[in-house]
C-alpha positions as CSV (number, residue, x, y, z in Angstrom):
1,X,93.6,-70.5,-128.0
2,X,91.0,-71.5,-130.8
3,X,90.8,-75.0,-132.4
4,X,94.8,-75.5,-130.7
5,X,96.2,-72.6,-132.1
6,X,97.4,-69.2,-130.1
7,X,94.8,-66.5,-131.0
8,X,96.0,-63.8,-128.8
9,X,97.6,-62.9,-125.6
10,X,95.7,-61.5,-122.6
11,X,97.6,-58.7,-121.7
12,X,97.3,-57.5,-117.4
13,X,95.2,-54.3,-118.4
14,X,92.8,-57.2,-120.3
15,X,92.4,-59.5,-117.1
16,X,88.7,-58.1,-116.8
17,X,88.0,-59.6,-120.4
18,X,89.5,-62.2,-119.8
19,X,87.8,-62.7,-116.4
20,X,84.2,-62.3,-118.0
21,X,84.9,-64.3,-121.1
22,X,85.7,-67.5,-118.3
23,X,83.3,-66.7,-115.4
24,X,81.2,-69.9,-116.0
25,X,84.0,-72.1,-116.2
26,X,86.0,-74.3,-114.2
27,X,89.3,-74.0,-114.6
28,X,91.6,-76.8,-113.7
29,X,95.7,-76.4,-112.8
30,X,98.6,-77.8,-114.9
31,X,102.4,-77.0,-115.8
32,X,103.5,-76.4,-119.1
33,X,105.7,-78.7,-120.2
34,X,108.5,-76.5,-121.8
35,X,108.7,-73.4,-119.5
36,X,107.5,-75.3,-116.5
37,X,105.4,-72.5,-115.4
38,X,102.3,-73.4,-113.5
39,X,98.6,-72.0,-115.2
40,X,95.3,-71.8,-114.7
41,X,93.7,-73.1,-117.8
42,X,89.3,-72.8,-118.9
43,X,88.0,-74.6,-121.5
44,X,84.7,-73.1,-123.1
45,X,82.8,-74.8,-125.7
46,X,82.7,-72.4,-129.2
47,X,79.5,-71.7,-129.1
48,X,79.2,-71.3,-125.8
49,X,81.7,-68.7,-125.8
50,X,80.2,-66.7,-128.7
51,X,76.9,-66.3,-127.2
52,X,78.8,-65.0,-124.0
53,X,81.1,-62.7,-126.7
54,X,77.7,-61.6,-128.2
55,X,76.0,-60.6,-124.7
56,X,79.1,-58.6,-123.8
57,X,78.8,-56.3,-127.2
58,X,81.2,-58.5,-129.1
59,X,78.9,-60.0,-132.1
60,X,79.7,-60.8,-135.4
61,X,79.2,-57.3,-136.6
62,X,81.8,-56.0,-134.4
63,X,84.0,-58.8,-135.5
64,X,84.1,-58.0,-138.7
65,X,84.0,-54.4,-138.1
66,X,87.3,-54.9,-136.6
67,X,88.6,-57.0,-139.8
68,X,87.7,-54.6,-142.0
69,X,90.0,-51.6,-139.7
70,X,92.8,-53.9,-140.1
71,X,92.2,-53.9,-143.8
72,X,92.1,-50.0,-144.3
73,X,95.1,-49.8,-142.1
74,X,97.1,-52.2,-143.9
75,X,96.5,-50.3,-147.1
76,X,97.0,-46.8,-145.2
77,X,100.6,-48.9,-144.7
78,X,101.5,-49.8,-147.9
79,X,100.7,-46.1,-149.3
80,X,102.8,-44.5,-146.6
81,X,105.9,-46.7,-148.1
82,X,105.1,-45.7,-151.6
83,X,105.1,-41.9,-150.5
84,X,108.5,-42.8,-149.0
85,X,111.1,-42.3,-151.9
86,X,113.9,-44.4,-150.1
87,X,111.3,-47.6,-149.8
88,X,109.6,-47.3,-153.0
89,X,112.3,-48.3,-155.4
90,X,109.8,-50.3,-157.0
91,X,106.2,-49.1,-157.0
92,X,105.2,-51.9,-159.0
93,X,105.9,-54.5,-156.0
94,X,103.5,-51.8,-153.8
95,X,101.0,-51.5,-156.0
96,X,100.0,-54.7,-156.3
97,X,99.9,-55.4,-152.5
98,X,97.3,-52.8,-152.3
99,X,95.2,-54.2,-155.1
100,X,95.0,-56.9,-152.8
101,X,94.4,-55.7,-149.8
102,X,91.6,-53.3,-151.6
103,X,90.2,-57.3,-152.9
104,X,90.8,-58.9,-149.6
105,X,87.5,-58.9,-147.8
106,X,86.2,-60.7,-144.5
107,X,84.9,-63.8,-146.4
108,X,88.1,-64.3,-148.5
109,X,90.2,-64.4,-145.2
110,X,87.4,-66.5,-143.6
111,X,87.5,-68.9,-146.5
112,X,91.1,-69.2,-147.0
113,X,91.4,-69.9,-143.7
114,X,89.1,-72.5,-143.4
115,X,91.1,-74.1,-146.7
116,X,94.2,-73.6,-145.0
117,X,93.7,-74.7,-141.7
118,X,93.7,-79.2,-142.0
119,X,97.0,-79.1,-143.4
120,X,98.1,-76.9,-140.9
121,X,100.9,-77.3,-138.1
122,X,99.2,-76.2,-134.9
123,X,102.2,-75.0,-133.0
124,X,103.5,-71.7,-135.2
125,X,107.0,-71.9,-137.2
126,X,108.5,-68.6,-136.4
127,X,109.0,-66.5,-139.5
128,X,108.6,-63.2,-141.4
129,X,106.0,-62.2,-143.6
130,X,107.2,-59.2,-146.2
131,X,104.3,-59.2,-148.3
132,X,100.6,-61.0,-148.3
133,X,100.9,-64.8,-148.4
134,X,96.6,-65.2,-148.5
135,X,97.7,-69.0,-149.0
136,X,99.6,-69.6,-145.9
137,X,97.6,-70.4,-142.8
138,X,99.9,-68.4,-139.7
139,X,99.9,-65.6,-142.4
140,X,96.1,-65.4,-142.6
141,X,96.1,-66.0,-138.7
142,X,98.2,-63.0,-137.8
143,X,95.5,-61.1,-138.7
144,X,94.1,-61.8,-135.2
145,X,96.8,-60.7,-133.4
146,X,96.6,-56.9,-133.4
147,X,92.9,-56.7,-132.6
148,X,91.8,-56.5,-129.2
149,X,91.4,-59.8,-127.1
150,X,87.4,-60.3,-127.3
151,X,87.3,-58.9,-130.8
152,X,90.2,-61.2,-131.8
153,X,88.5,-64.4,-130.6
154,X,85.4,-63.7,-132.0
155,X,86.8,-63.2,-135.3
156,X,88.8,-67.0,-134.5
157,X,84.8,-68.3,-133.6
158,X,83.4,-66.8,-136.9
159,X,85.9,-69.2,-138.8
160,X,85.8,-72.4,-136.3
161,X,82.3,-71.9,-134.8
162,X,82.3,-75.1,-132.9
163,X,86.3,-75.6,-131.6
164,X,86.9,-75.2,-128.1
165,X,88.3,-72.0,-126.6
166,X,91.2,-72.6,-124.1
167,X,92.5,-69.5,-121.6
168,X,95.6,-69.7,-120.1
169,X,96.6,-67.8,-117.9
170,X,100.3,-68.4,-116.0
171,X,100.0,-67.9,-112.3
172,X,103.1,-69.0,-111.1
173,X,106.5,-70.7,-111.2
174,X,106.4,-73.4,-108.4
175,X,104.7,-76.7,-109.6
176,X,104.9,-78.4,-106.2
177,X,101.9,-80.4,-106.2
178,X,101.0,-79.4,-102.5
179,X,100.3,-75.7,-103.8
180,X,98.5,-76.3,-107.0
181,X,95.5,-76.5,-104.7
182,X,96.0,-73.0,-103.1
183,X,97.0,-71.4,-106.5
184,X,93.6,-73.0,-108.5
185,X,91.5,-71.5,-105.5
186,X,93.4,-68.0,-105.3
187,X,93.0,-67.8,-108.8
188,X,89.5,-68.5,-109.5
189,X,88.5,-66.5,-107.1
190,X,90.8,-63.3,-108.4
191,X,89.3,-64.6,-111.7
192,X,85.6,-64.1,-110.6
193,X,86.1,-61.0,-108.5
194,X,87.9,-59.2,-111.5
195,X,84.5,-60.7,-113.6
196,X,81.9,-59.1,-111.3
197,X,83.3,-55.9,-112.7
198,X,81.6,-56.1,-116.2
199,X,78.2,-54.5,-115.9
200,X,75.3,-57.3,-116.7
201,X,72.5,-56.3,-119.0
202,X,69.9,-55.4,-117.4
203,X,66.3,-56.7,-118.5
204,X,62.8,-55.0,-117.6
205,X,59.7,-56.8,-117.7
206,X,55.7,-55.9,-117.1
207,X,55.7,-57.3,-113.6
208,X,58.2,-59.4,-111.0
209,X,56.6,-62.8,-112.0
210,X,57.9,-62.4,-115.4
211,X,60.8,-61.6,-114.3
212,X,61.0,-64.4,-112.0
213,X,59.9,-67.1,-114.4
214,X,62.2,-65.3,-117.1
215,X,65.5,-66.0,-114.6
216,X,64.6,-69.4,-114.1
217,X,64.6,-70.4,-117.5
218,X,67.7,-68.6,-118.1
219,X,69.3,-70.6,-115.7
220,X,67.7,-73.8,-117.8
221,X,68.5,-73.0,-121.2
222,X,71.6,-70.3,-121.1
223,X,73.3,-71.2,-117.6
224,X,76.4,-69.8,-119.4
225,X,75.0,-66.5,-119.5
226,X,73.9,-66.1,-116.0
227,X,76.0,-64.2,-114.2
228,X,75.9,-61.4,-117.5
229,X,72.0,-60.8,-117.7
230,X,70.2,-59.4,-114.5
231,X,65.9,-59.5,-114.3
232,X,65.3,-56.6,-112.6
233,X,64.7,-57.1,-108.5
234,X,61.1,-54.9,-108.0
235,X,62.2,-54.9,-104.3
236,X,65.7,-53.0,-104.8
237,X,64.5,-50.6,-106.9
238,X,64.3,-47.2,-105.2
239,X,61.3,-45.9,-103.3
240,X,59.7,-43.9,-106.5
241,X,59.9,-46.8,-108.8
242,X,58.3,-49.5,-106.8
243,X,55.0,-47.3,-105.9
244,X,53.4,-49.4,-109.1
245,X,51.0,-52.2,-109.7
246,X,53.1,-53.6,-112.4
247,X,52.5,-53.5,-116.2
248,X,53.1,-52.6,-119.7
249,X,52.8,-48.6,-118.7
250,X,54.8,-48.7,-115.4
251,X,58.0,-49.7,-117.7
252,X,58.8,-46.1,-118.7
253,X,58.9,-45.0,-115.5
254,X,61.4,-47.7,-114.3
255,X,63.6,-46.9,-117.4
256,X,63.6,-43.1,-116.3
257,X,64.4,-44.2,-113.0
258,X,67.6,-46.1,-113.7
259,X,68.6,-43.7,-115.6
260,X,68.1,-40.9,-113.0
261,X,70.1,-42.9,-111.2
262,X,73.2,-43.0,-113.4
263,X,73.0,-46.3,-114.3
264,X,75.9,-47.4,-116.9
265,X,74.5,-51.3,-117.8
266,X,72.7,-51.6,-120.9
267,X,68.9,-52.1,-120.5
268,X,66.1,-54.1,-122.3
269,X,62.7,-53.3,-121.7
270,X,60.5,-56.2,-122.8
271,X,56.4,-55.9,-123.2
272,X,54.5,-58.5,-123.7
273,X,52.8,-59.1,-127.5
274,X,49.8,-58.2,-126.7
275,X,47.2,-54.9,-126.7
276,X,48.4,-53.0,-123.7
277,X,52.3,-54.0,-124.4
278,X,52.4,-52.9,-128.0
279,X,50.5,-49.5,-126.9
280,X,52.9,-49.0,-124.2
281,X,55.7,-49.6,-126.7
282,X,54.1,-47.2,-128.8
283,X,54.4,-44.8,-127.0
284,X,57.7,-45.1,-125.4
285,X,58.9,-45.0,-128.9
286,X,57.8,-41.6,-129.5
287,X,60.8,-40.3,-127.6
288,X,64.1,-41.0,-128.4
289,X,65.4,-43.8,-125.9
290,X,69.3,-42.9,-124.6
291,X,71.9,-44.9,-126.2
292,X,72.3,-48.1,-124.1
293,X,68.4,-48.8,-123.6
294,X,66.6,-50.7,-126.5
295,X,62.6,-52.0,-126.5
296,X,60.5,-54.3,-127.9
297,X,57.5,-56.5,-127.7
298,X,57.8,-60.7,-127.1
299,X,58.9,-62.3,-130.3
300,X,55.4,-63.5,-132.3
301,X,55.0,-67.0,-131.5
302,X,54.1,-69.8,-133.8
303,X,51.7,-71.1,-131.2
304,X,49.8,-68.0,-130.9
305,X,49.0,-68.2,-134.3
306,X,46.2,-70.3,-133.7
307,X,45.3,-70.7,-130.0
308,X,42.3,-71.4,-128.4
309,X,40.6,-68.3,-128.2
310,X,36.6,-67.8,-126.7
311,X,34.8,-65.2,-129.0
312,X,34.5,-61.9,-128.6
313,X,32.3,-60.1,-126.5
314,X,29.3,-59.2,-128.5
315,X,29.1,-61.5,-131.0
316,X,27.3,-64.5,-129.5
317,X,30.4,-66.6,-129.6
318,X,31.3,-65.6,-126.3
319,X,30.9,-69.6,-125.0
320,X,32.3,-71.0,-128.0
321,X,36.2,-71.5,-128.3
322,X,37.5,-71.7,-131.7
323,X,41.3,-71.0,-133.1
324,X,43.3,-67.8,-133.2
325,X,45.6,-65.4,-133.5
326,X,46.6,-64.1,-130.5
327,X,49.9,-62.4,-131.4
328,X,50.1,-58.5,-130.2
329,X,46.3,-58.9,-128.6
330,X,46.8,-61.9,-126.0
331,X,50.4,-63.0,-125.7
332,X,51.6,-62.7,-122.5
333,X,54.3,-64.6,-121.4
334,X,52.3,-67.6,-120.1
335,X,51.9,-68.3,-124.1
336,X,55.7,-68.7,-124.1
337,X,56.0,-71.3,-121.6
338,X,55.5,-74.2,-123.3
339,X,52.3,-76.1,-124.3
340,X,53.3,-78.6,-121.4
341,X,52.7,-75.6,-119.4
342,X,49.8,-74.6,-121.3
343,X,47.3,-77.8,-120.8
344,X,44.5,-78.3,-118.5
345,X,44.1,-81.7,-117.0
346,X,41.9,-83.2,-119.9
347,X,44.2,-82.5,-122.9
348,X,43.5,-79.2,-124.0
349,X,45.3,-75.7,-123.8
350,X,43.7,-73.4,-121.3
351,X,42.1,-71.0,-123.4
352,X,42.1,-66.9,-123.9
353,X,39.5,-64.8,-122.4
354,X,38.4,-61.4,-124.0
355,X,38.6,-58.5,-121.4
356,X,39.7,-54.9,-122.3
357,X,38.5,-53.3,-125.3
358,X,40.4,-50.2,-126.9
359,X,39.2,-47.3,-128.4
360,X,39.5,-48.9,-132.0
361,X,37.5,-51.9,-131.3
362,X,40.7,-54.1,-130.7
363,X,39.9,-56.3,-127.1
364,X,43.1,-57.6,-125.1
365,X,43.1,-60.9,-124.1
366,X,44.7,-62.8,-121.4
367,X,45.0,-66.8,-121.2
368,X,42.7,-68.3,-118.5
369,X,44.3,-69.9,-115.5
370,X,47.3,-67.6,-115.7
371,X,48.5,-69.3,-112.1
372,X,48.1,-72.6,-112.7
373,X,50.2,-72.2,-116.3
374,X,52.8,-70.5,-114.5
375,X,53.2,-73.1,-111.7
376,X,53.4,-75.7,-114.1
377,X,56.3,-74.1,-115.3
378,X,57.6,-73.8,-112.3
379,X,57.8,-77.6,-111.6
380,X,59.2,-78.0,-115.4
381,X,61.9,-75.8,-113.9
382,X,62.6,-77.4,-111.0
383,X,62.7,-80.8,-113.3
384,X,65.2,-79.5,-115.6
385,X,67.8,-78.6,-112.7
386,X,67.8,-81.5,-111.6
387,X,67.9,-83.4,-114.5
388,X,70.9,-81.3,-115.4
389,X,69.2,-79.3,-118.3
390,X,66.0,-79.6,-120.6
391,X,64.2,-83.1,-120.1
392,X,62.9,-84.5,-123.6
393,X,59.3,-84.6,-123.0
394,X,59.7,-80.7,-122.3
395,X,58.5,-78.0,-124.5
396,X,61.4,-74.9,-124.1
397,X,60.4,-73.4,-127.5
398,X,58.5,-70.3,-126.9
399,X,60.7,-69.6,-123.6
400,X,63.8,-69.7,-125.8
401,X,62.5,-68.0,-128.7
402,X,61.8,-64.9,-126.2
403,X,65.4,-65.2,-124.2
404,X,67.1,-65.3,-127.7
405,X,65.0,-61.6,-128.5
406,X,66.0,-60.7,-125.2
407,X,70.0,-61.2,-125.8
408,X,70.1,-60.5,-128.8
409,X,68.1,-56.9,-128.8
410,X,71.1,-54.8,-128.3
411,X,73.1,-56.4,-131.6
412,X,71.5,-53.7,-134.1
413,X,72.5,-51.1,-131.8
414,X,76.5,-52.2,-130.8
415,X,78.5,-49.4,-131.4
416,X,82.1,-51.1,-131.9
417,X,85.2,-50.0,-129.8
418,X,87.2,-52.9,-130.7
């Protein structure tokens, strides 16, 4: 259900869907009041259940990918009744529910049903719909109802991007109050176990402290989306893949690894924006990557625009400290961890130093006290949890601008099955 009103129902071959669309949340017991049938009910924020729709392949592309099927197979419909002598008495009447179909797009039915929708009864009078009625609200709505589950309820959260998604799902007949308990617990436990089958996306990054520090703000500002995004463990790789120092060049390797390995999760292999990460990037990206994997560099960051930078080696600025941009030479992830993170004790940001120098004269840069920036973080973390979630005086910009990248990489990519 979507804004109150049935979107679609989970059939037992879509439990897994189901299960993974309701992981993160805690379900609560109740009878219905006409059939008297015990369920297990979830209630998920909109967005919340988007960005969860999103991670899992099911994005607004795909939505309306799906839409636009149900379009061309309503007018595949109508033309199979005009070829029909005994149906088409009157091609007239036929024609002219293809000419609307053919003018009935994804943001008419979006913005009719927005119209339609406050005047609406939210419990369904049962009826039959011959032909198009684009002004009734339940006509419009059946729309959903022969798409699959996840593509169906994304298409609902396109229209009503902030209404609550209920799940029911009916567990039982008996609505003694001294089994309620046993059937919630048997039944978010079936619910998670069935969830643990959806594959996670898997995420690569230069070295295990960014992959560390990554997961911990996860947890911070997407704890919805935990238990569907995995930070590679360095430790559980196999044997070949963890004789490496860590770093922008050792990421090809790892990818070649997984997939050696027959690996079926999605992967995102993430280099930091500086020298050595856009080179490795480079030249990963002169092979074709496997459908599934899909690189990139950090996000440019609006702080590393103009950062305090020492001057180059050679140029008799090396002391002096002035502003700039660090994008694709010095931003590591420390540069995404906030400027709370970022400043020494007397009020300034701890500074980039100049170290490698590339065969074109470009220098890559890393910012000084790396440690001491990333165990700042690390208490801003351990803040946050307990304070339930970001704390005001916090800076989560740069972290959140790199997770979104992160989740989001795969969308240009999604091949629809829905």
């Amino acid at each position: 259900m979507v804004d109150g009103r049935l979107v679609t129902r989970i059939r037992d071959d879509d439990l897994e869907a189901l299960a993974a669309l309701v992981a993160t949340a805690d379900p609560t017991v109740a009878t219905d009041a006409e059939s008297g049938i015990t369920e297990l009910r979830a209630t998920i924020p909109g967005p919340r259940m988007a960005e969860r729709l999103d991670l899992l392949g099911v994005n607004e592309r795909v939505g309306r990918e799906a839409f636009d099927r149900r379009v061309h197979e309503a007018i595949a419909n109508v033309d199979d009744r005009l070829a029909d002598d005994e149906l088409a008495v009157d091609p007239a009447i036929f024609m002219q529910e293809r000419a609307f179909y053919e003018r009935f797009t994804f943001q008419v039915w979006i913005t009719r049903l927005r119209e339609a929708a406050p005047t609406a009864p939210v419990t369904e009078i049962r009826r039959l719909f011959v032909y198009p009625e684009p002004d009734d609200f339940w006509w419009l709505h059946h729309w959903l109802r022969s798409l699959e589950s996840r593509a169906a309820i994304r298409l609902a959260l396109l229209a009503f991007p902030q209404a609550d998604v209920v799940v029911r799902l009916r567990v039982g007949g008996d609505d003694r109050t001294d089994q309620l308990a046993a059937i919630s617990a048997d039944a978010r436990n079936s619910l998670r176990t069935r969830g643990a089958s959806f594959l996670p996306l898997i995420v690569l990054t230069e070295g295990a402290s960014d992959a560390e520090l990554l997961r911990d703000a996860l947890h911070v500002l997407f704890p919805h989306l935990v238990d569907l995004v995995r930070f590679l463990d360095f430790d559980a790789l196999p044997s070949s893949a963890k004789r490496t120092s860590g770093g922008a060049k050792d990421i090809a390797p790892k990818i070649r690894t997984l997939l050696g390995s027959g690996i079926q999760q999605r992967i995102v292999a993430v280099y930091d924006n500086d020298l050595q990460g856009r080179q490795a990037l480079a030249e990963l990206q002169q092979h074709v990557l496997p459908a599934g994997v899909v690189a990139a560099c950090y996000p440019d960051l609006d702080l590393a625009r103009s950062y305090p930078a020492y001057g180059l080696p050679g140029t008799g600025d090396e002391n002096r400290i002035a502003a700039t941009n660090v994008n694709g030479t010095a931003a590591s992830l420390e540069l995404y961890l906030g400027r709370d993170s970022l400043t020494a004790p007397d009020g300034s940001l701890y500074p980039v130093k100049w170290k490698l120098k590339s065969q074109d004269g470009v220098y890559q840069g890393v910012v000084d006290h790396k440690g001491t920036v990333q165990d700042h973080f690390k208490r801003k973390v351990t803040a946050a949890r307990a304070g339930g979630g970001c704390l005001p005086d916090q800076d989560w910009s740069g972290v959140h601008l790199l997770l979104q990248h992160v989740l989001h990489a795969h969308e240009s990519v999604t091949q629809s099955q829905y």
